[in-house]
N, C-alpha and C positions, 0 to 999 in steps of 0.2 A: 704150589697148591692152587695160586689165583688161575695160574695157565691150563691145568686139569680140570677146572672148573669150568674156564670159557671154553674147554675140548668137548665137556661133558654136554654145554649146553649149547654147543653146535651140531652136534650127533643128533641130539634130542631135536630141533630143529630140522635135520633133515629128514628125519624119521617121520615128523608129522607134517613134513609138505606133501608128500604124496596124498596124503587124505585130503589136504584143500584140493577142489573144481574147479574149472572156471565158473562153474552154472552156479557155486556159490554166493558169488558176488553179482549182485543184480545193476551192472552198468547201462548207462543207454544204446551203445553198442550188443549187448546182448540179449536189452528188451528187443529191439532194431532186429536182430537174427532168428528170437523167437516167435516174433506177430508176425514175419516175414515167410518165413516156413508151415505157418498154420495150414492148415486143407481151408479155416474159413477164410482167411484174407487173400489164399491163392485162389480162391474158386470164382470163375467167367462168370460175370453179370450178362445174365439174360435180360436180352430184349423182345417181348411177347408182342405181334402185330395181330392186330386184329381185321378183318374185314368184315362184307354184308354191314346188317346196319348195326349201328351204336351207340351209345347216349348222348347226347347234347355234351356234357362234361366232359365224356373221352372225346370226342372229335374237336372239344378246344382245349386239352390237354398239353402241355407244352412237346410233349416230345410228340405228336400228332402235330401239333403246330411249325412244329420244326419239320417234319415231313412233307407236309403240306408245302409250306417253302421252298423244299428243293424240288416239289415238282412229281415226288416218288406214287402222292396216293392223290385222290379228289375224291368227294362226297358232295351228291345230290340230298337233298332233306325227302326224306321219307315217315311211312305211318310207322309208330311206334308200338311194338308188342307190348302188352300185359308188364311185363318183366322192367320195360325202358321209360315208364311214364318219368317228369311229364315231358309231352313234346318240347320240341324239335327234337328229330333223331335224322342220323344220315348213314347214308346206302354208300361205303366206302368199297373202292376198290385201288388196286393198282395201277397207276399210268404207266404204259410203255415202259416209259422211263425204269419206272418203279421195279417194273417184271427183269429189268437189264440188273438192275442193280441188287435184287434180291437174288434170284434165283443160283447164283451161283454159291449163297450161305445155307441155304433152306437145304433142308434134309429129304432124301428123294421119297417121293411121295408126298412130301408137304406141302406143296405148294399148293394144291387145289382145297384146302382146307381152309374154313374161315378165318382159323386162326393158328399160327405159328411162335415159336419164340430160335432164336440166333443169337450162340453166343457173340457180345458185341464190344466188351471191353474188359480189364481185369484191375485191382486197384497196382497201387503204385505207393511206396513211403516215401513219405519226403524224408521227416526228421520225427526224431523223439523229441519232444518239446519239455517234457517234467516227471521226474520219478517222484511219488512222494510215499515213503516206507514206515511202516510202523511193523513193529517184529516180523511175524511170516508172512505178511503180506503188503499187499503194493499198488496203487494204482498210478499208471504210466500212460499220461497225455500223449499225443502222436497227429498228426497231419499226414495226409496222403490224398491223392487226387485219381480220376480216372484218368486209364490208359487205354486209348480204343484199338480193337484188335480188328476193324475194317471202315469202311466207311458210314455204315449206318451207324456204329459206336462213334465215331468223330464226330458226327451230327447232332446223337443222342445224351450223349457223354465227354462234353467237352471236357479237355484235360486243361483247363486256364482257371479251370473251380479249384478249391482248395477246401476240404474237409478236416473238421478236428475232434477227433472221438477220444475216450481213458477208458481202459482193458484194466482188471483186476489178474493182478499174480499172486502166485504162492509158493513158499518155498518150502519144497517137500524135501527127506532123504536123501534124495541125490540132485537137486537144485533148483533153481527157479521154475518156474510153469507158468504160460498165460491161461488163465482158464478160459475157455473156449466154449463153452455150451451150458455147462454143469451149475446148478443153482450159485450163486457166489452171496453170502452174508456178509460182502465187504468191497462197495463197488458192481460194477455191471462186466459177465462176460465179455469176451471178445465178439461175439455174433451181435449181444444187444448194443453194444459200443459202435459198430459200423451200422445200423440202422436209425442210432440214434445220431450219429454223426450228425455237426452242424458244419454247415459255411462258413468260412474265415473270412475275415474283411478284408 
């Protein structure tokens, strides 16, 4: 009788493994597989240049600043439009340099315009740092850093930074989800999570 009992309740047992997922169980390897696969966290961070002139702010902007450094652009101080008060503004252009070093990203036809944007880096995960769960949902700490996809991105987007953003999940029907866009009453999506993203020490 004991033996038809443990038969009964092995049967039973394997009857309802097929119904468990893996996407049931919200591991850090799986948070890891689904922030990874997103369209937000794969999509190229554009870098917008600008030239002619600018505002005092953008041309001591760090990532302007960093260009200016290797050489890429220079700006004279010019008169400020309506738009750019208050002075100083600057008449930026491209050095040599600069024209070597873009023109093979820019998009044809763009180059002669005052302003362009080049895809210039994409993120990268490092690690899941923390699930913390309360029934269907979930919010899941995470680190990642830029990865530059040329030169202007290695300048603009050093990958030695380290970022620490938490994405809201949910566990629907058939398994976990990071919500991605969609208002979230429990934590911040995935888009407002990587803008809000801070710097790790």
């Amino acid at each position: 009788m004991r033996k038809l009992f443990i038969l009964a309740l092995s049967i039973l047992a394997l009857l309802l493994l097929p119904s468990c997922s893996p996407r049931d169980f919200l591991t850090r390897r799986l948070a890891a597989d689904l922030i990874e696969r997103s369209e937000t966290f794969r999509a190229p961070q554009q870098f917008l240049l600008r030239t002619g002139v600018i505002s005092n702010d953008d041309y001591l902007s760090p990532e302007s600043l960093a260009l200016q450094h290797r050489g890429w652009i220079s700006g004279t101080k010019a008169a400020c439009p309506p738009s750019l008060v208050p002075p100083p503004c600057w008449e930026v252009i491209l050095t040599p340099s600069g024209v070597d070093t873009f023109h093979t990203l820019v998009a044809p036809g763009d180059a002669d315009k005052p302003s362009f944007s080049i895809p210039a880096a994409r993120r990268e995960l490092i690690a899941i740092t923390g699930i913390a769960k309360q029934a269907s949902v979930a919010d899941v700490e995470f680190t990642w850093r830029w990865f530059p996809l040329n030169e202007v991105g290695a300048v603009v987007f050093p990958s030695d930074l380290r970022y620490r953003s938490t994405a809201s999940f949910r566990c629907y029907d058939d398994g976990w989800r990071v919500v991605v866009r969609a208002p979230s009453h429990h934590g911040q999506p995935l888009d407002e999570a990587l803008k809000n993203a801070e710097p790790v020490q």
